[in-house]
N, C-alpha and C positions, 0 to 999 in steps of 0.2 A: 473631584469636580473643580474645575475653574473657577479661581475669585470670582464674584461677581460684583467686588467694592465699585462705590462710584468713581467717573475720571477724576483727574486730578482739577480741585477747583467746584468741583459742583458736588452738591449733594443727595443724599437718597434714604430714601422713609417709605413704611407704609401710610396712607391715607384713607381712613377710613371715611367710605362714601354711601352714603345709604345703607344697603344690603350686604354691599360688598367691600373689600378693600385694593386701591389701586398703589401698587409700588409706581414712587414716582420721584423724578429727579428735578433736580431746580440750580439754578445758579445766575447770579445779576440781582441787580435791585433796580427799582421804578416801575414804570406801569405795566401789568400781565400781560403773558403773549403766554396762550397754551397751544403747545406742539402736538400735534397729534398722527402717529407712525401710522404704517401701514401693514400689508399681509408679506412673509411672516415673521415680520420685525419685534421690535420692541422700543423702548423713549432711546435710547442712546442712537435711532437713527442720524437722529435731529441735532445729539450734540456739537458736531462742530459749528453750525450755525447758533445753535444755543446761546455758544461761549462767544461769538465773534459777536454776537447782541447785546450779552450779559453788563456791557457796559453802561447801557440806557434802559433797558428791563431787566423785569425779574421774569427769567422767565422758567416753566414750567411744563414738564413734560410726564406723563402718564404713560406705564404700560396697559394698553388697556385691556377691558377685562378679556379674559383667556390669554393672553399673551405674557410672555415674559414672568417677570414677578407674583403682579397681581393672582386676583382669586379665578378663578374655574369653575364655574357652575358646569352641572352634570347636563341640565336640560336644553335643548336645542332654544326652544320658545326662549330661555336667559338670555338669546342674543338676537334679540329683536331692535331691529335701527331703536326703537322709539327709549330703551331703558340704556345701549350705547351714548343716543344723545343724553339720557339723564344723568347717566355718570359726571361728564364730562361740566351739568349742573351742579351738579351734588360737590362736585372739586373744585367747584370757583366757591361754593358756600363754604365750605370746609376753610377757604387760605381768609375768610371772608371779604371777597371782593363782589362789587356790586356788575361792573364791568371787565372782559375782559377782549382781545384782541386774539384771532385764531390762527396759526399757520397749520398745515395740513397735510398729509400725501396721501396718495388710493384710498384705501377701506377708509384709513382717518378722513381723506377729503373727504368721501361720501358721508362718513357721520357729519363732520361739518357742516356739509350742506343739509341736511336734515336736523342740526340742532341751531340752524338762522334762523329755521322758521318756527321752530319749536318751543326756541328761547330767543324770541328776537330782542329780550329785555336783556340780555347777556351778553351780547356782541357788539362790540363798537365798527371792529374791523374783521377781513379774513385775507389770507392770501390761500391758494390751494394750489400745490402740484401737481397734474397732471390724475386729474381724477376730476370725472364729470355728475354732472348732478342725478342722482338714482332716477329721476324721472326720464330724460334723455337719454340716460342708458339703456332705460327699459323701450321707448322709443324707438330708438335704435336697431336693439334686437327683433323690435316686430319687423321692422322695414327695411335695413340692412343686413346682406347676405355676407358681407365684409364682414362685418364686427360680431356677428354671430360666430363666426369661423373662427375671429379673435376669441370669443371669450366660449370657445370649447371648452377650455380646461376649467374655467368657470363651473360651468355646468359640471362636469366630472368632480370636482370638487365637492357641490353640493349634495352628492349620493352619499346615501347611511351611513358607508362602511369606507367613505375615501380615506380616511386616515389611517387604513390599515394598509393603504401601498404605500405611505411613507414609512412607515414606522417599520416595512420590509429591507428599504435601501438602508444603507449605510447614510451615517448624517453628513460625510464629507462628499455622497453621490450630491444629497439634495441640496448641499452647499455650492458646489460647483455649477447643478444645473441654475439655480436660480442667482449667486452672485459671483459666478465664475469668470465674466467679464470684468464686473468691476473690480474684484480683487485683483484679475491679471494686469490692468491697467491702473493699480495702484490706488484707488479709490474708497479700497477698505484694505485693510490691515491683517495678521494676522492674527492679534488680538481680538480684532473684530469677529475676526472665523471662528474660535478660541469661544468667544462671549455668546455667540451666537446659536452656537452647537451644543454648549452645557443648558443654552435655554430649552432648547427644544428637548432634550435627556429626560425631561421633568416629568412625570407622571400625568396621563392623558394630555399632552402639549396638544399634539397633531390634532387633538379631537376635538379640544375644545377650541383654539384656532380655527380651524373647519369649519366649525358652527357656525361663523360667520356666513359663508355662502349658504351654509341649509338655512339660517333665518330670515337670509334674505329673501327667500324665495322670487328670486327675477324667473320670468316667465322666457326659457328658450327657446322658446315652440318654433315662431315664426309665424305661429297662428293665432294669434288673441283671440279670446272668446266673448274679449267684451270691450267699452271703449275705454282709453286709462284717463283716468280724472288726474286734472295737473293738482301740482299740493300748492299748500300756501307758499308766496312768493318769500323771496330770501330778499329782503329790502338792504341789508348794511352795507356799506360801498366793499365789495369783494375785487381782490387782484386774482383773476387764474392762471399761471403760469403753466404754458403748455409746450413741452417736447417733440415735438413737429413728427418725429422719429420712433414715436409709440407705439410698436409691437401689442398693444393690449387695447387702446381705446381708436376709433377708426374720426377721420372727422365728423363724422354723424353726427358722434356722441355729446356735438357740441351746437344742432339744431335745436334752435326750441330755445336756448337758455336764455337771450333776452326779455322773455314775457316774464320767465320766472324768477331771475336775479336780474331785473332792471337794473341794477345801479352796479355789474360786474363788468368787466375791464378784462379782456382778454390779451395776453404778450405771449407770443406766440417766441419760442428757441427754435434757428433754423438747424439742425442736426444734432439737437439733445435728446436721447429717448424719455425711455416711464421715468427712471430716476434722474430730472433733470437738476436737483436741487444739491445732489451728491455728484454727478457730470460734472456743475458748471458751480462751484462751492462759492466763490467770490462773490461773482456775478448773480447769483439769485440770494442771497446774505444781502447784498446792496437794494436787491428792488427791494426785498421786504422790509428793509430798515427806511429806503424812501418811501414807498407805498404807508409805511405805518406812521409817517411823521409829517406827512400834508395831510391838513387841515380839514376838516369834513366836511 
């Protein structure tokens, strides 16, 4: 099995967080900033921005639960948005910090946005990659026939037994289908392939990854059966950095967020996709390091 030490420069520990325990990396000192990956990554997404931060933060990145390191719980119901956002609690009390700052991508952005409102006493700041708020998404799906068609494989995801068509392919098929691009264009490594592949070898990986879509339960119908009550708003000044070019989220998914994150700030990439943060390395390292250093 492949090393799985941390990079050179940063470190890595389990943390035990409530119930569970989140392997998780860190590297910088000063104020937190907790990275949060997305499907079907793990914290070392985030490193190279990490490290290019690490000078002015400390900052702090989680596999989170089912992914990577961390624990696996068996039961579907273990990955319910509401105890993802508690983790992610439970890991600022554990380093004991009062406040922390949030960068984020997909699944991560969605807990993000569900752990503003959940723990608004936790959050100073957020920046989010190209991942809309669960509420507009589900929005979305009732009333766009675009982003339903986007997030087919969504839905496919979330049945019982989806992880048994991964666990069928070879890991370098599901590698290629999912970061095939960005590796051929130099964007990951093949250490990254390497890191990536031995994650997912782990015992129930796919399933308990998965989980995530079955807990979510978004409704793909296209037919609501009822009206959706919006959630509590997300007050902390949020940056969302959007991929103009995103194969997974339609602009829909981006109606509505005003009422709900008033004080969010959309920057729109004109030809970065879902991973704009890994695209455009420099340049979104720099908005999140300006966005986190004006003034509230």
């Amino acid at each position: 099995m492949t090393s799985l030490c941390a990079p050179l420069g940063f470190d890595e520990k389990p943390i035990v967080c409530g119930a569970i325990t989140l392997n998780v990396g860190t590297i910088g000192e000063g104020p937190p900033v907790v990275f949060l990956h997305g499907f079907p990554e793990h914290w070392r997404a985030f490193s190279p921005m990490m490290k290019s931060l690490s000078s002015r933060y400390h900052c702090i990145a989680p596999d989170q639960r089912g992914f990577g390191q961390s624990s696996r719980p068996r039961d579907q119901n273990d990955y319910r948005v509401d105890l993802l956002a508690d983790d992610i609690a439970n890991l600022i009390a554990a380093y004991g910090y009062q406040q922390v700052d949030i960068v984020a991508h997909d699944w991560g952005g969605l807990v993000a946005w569900h752990f503003g409102s959940r723990h608004r006493d936790l959050v100073r700041k957020m920046v989010i990659f190209n991942a809309p708020h669960p509420y507009c998404l589900q929005l979305a799906l009732d009333t766009d026939l675009a982003q339903r068609a986007a997030s087919s494989y969504a839905a496919q995801f979330a049945q019982a037994d989806s992880h048994k068509a991964f666990e069928a392919k070879t890991d370098s098929e599901t590698w290629d289908a999912i970061f095939g691009k960005d590796f051929a264009e130099g964007l990951l490594s093949q250490d990254d392939k390497a890191i990536q592949i031995a994650q997912w070898k782990q015992d129930r990986a796919w399933e308990a990854m998965l989980n995530w879509y079955r807990a979510a339960r978004f409704d793909y119908s296209g037919n609501p059966s009822q009206r959706r009550q919006p959630p509590k708003p997300v007050i902390s000044p949020t940056l969302l950095v959007w991929g103009t070019n995103d194969a997974l989220f339609a602009p829909s998914t981006l109606l509505g967020l005003g009422e709900i994150a008033p004080n969010c700030e959309i920057r729109e990439i004109e030809g970065a996709g879902h991973c704009v943060f890994r695209e455009r390395p420099t340049f979104c390292a720099q908005l999140v390091e300006g966005f986190l250093s004006q003034c509230c």
